[in-house]
C-alpha positions in Angstrom: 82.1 220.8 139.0 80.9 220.1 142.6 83.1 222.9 143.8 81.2 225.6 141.2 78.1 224.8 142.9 79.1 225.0 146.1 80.3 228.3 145.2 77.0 229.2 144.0 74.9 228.3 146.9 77.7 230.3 149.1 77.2 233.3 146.6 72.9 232.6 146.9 73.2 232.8 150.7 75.1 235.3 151.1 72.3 237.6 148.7 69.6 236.0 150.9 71.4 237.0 153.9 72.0 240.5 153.0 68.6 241.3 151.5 67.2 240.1 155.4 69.4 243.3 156.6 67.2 246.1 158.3 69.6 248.9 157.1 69.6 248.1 153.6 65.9 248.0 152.9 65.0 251.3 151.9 68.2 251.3 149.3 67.2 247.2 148.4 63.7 248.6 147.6 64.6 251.3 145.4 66.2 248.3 143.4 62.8 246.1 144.0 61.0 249.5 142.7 62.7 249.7 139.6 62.8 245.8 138.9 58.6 246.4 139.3 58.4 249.2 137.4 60.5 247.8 134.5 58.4 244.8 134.2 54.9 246.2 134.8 55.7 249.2 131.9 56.5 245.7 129.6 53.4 243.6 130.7 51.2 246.8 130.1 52.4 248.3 126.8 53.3 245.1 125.0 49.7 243.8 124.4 48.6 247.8 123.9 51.1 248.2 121.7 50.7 245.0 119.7 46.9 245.2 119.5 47.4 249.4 118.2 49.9 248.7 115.5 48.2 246.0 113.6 45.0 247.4 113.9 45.7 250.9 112.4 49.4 251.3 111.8 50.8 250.5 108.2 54.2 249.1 107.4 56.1 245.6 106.7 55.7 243.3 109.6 59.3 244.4 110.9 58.8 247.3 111.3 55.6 247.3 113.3 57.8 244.6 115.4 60.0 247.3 116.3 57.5 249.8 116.8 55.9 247.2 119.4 59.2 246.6 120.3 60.2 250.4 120.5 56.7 251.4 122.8 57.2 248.5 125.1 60.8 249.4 126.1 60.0 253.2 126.4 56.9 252.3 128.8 59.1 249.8 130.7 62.0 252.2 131.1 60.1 255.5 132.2 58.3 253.5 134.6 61.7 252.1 136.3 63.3 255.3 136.3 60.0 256.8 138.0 59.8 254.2 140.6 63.4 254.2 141.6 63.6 258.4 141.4 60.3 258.4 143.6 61.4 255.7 146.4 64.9 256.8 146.3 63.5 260.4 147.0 61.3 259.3 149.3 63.7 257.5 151.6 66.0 260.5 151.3 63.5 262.8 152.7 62.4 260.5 155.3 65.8 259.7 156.5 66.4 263.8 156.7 63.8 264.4 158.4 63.5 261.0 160.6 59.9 260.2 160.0 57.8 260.1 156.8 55.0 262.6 156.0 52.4 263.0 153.2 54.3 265.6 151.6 57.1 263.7 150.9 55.0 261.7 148.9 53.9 264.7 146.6 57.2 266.5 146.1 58.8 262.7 145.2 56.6 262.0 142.7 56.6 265.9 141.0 60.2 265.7 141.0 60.3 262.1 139.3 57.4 263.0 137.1 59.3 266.1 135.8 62.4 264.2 135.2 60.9 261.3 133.5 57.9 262.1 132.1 58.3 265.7 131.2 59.2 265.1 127.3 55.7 265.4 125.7 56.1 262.0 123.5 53.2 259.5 123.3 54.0 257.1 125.2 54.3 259.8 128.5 51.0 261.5 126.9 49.1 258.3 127.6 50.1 257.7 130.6 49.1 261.0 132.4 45.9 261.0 130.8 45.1 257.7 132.5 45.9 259.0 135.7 44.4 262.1 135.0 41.6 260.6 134.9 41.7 258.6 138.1 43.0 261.7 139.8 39.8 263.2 139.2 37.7 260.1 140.0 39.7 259.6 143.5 39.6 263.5 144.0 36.0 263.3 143.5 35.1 260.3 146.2 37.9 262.0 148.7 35.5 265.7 148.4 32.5 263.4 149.6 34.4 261.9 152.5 36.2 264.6 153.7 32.7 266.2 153.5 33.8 269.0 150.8 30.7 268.3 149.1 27.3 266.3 149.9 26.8 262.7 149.3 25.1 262.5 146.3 21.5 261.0 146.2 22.0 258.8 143.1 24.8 257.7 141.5 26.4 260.3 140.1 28.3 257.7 137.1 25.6 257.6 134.5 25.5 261.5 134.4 29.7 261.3 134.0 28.9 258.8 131.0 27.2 260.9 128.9 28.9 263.9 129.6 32.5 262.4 129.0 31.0 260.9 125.6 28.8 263.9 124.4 31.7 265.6 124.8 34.4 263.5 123.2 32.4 262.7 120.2 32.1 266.7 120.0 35.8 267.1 120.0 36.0 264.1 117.7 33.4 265.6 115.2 34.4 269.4 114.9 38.1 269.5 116.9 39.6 266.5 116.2 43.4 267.7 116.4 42.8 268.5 120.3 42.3 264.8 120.7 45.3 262.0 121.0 46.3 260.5 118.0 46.0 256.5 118.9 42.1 258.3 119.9 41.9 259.7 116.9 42.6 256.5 115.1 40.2 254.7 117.1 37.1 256.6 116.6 38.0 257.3 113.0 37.6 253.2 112.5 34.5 253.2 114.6 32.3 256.4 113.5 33.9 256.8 109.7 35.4 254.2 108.3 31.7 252.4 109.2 29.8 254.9 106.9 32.1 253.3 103.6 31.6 250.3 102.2 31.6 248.5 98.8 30.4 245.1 98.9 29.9 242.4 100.9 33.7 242.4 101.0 34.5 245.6 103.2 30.6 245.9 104.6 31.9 242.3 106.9 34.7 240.8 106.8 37.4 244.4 106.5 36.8 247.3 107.4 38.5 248.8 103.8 38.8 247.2 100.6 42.4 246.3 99.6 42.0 245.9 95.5 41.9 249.0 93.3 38.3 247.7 92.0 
């Protein structure tokens, strides 16, 4: 028994020692990359998914288990294959090249992006429009500082707000299948399914009546 462990902490220094090695860190941080991205995909779909499914999607409760189940491990996945296509890129052009430049950077992450997020599923679909959006936001405060465009005099976020909602609600309302279907959902329960009610049942406490009254 005592032997075992001894073995074990020879087999734990040995790791410890290795991961301390200069010349191994870019390839030991492509591995660190797709650990992260593997467990940040999990921590952020899980709780998406799981609050999505029982709110609008129908089914036995095994089946939206695996559906939770099914989102979380695609999120988790793509995002480890990304991380470790991007730093592994990355470190390959650097080590090419023998110094590290911004374009690297881009043509890493459009390669990885086309391999891994290329198929037009949901789960992908989310993703770039959330960093679409944040694109545009970062693009936006990068214009000002480079000096591309004035500093505004007010703040320029309350005008975004209405124009981002006027014209979402305008899609919703007269060209609803441009919109994502999770959005669809969502502002069908908030702007439709609140003009129909029966009683005091499905008026409060649900949103739709479950008897066949």
């Amino acid at each position: 028994m005592a032997g075992g462990g001894d073995r074990f902490r020879a087999v734990l220094r040995a790791a410890n020692a290795l991961l301390q090695q200069r010349r191994y860190h870019a390839a030991l941080a492509v591995i660190k990359g797709f650990r992260n991205g593997a467990v940040y995909g999990a921590k952020i779909r899980a709780p998406h998914a799981l609050v999505m499914t029982f709110l609008f999607k129908s089914g036995s409760l095994r089946e939206k288990l695996k559906s939770i189940a099914q989102a979380t491990y695609a999120h988790s996945r793509n995002l480890a294959y990304f991380v470790f296509t991007y730093k592994g890129l990355l470190a390959a052009q650097s080590r090419l090249q023998g110094k590290k430049i911004p374009f690297h950077s881009f043509l890493a992450a459009c390669i990885g992006g086309w391999l891994v997020f290329g198929d037009n599923n949901p789960i992908n679909s989310q993703i770039i429009m959330y960093l679409l959006s944040r694109i545009l936001f970062g693009l936006s405060r990068l214009a000002v500082e480079k000096g591309y465009i004035p500093q505004p005099r007010q703040d320029p976020f309350p005008l975004v707000a209405a124009l981002v909602w006027g014209t979402v609600l305008w899609l919703f309302e007269y060209h609803r299948e441009t919109l994502q279907p999770s959005l669809q959902s969502s502002m069908t329960y908030l702007y439709e399914d609140s003009d129909v009610w029966h009683d005091l049942s499905d008026f409060l406490v649900y949103n739709k009546r479950t008897d066949s009254k």
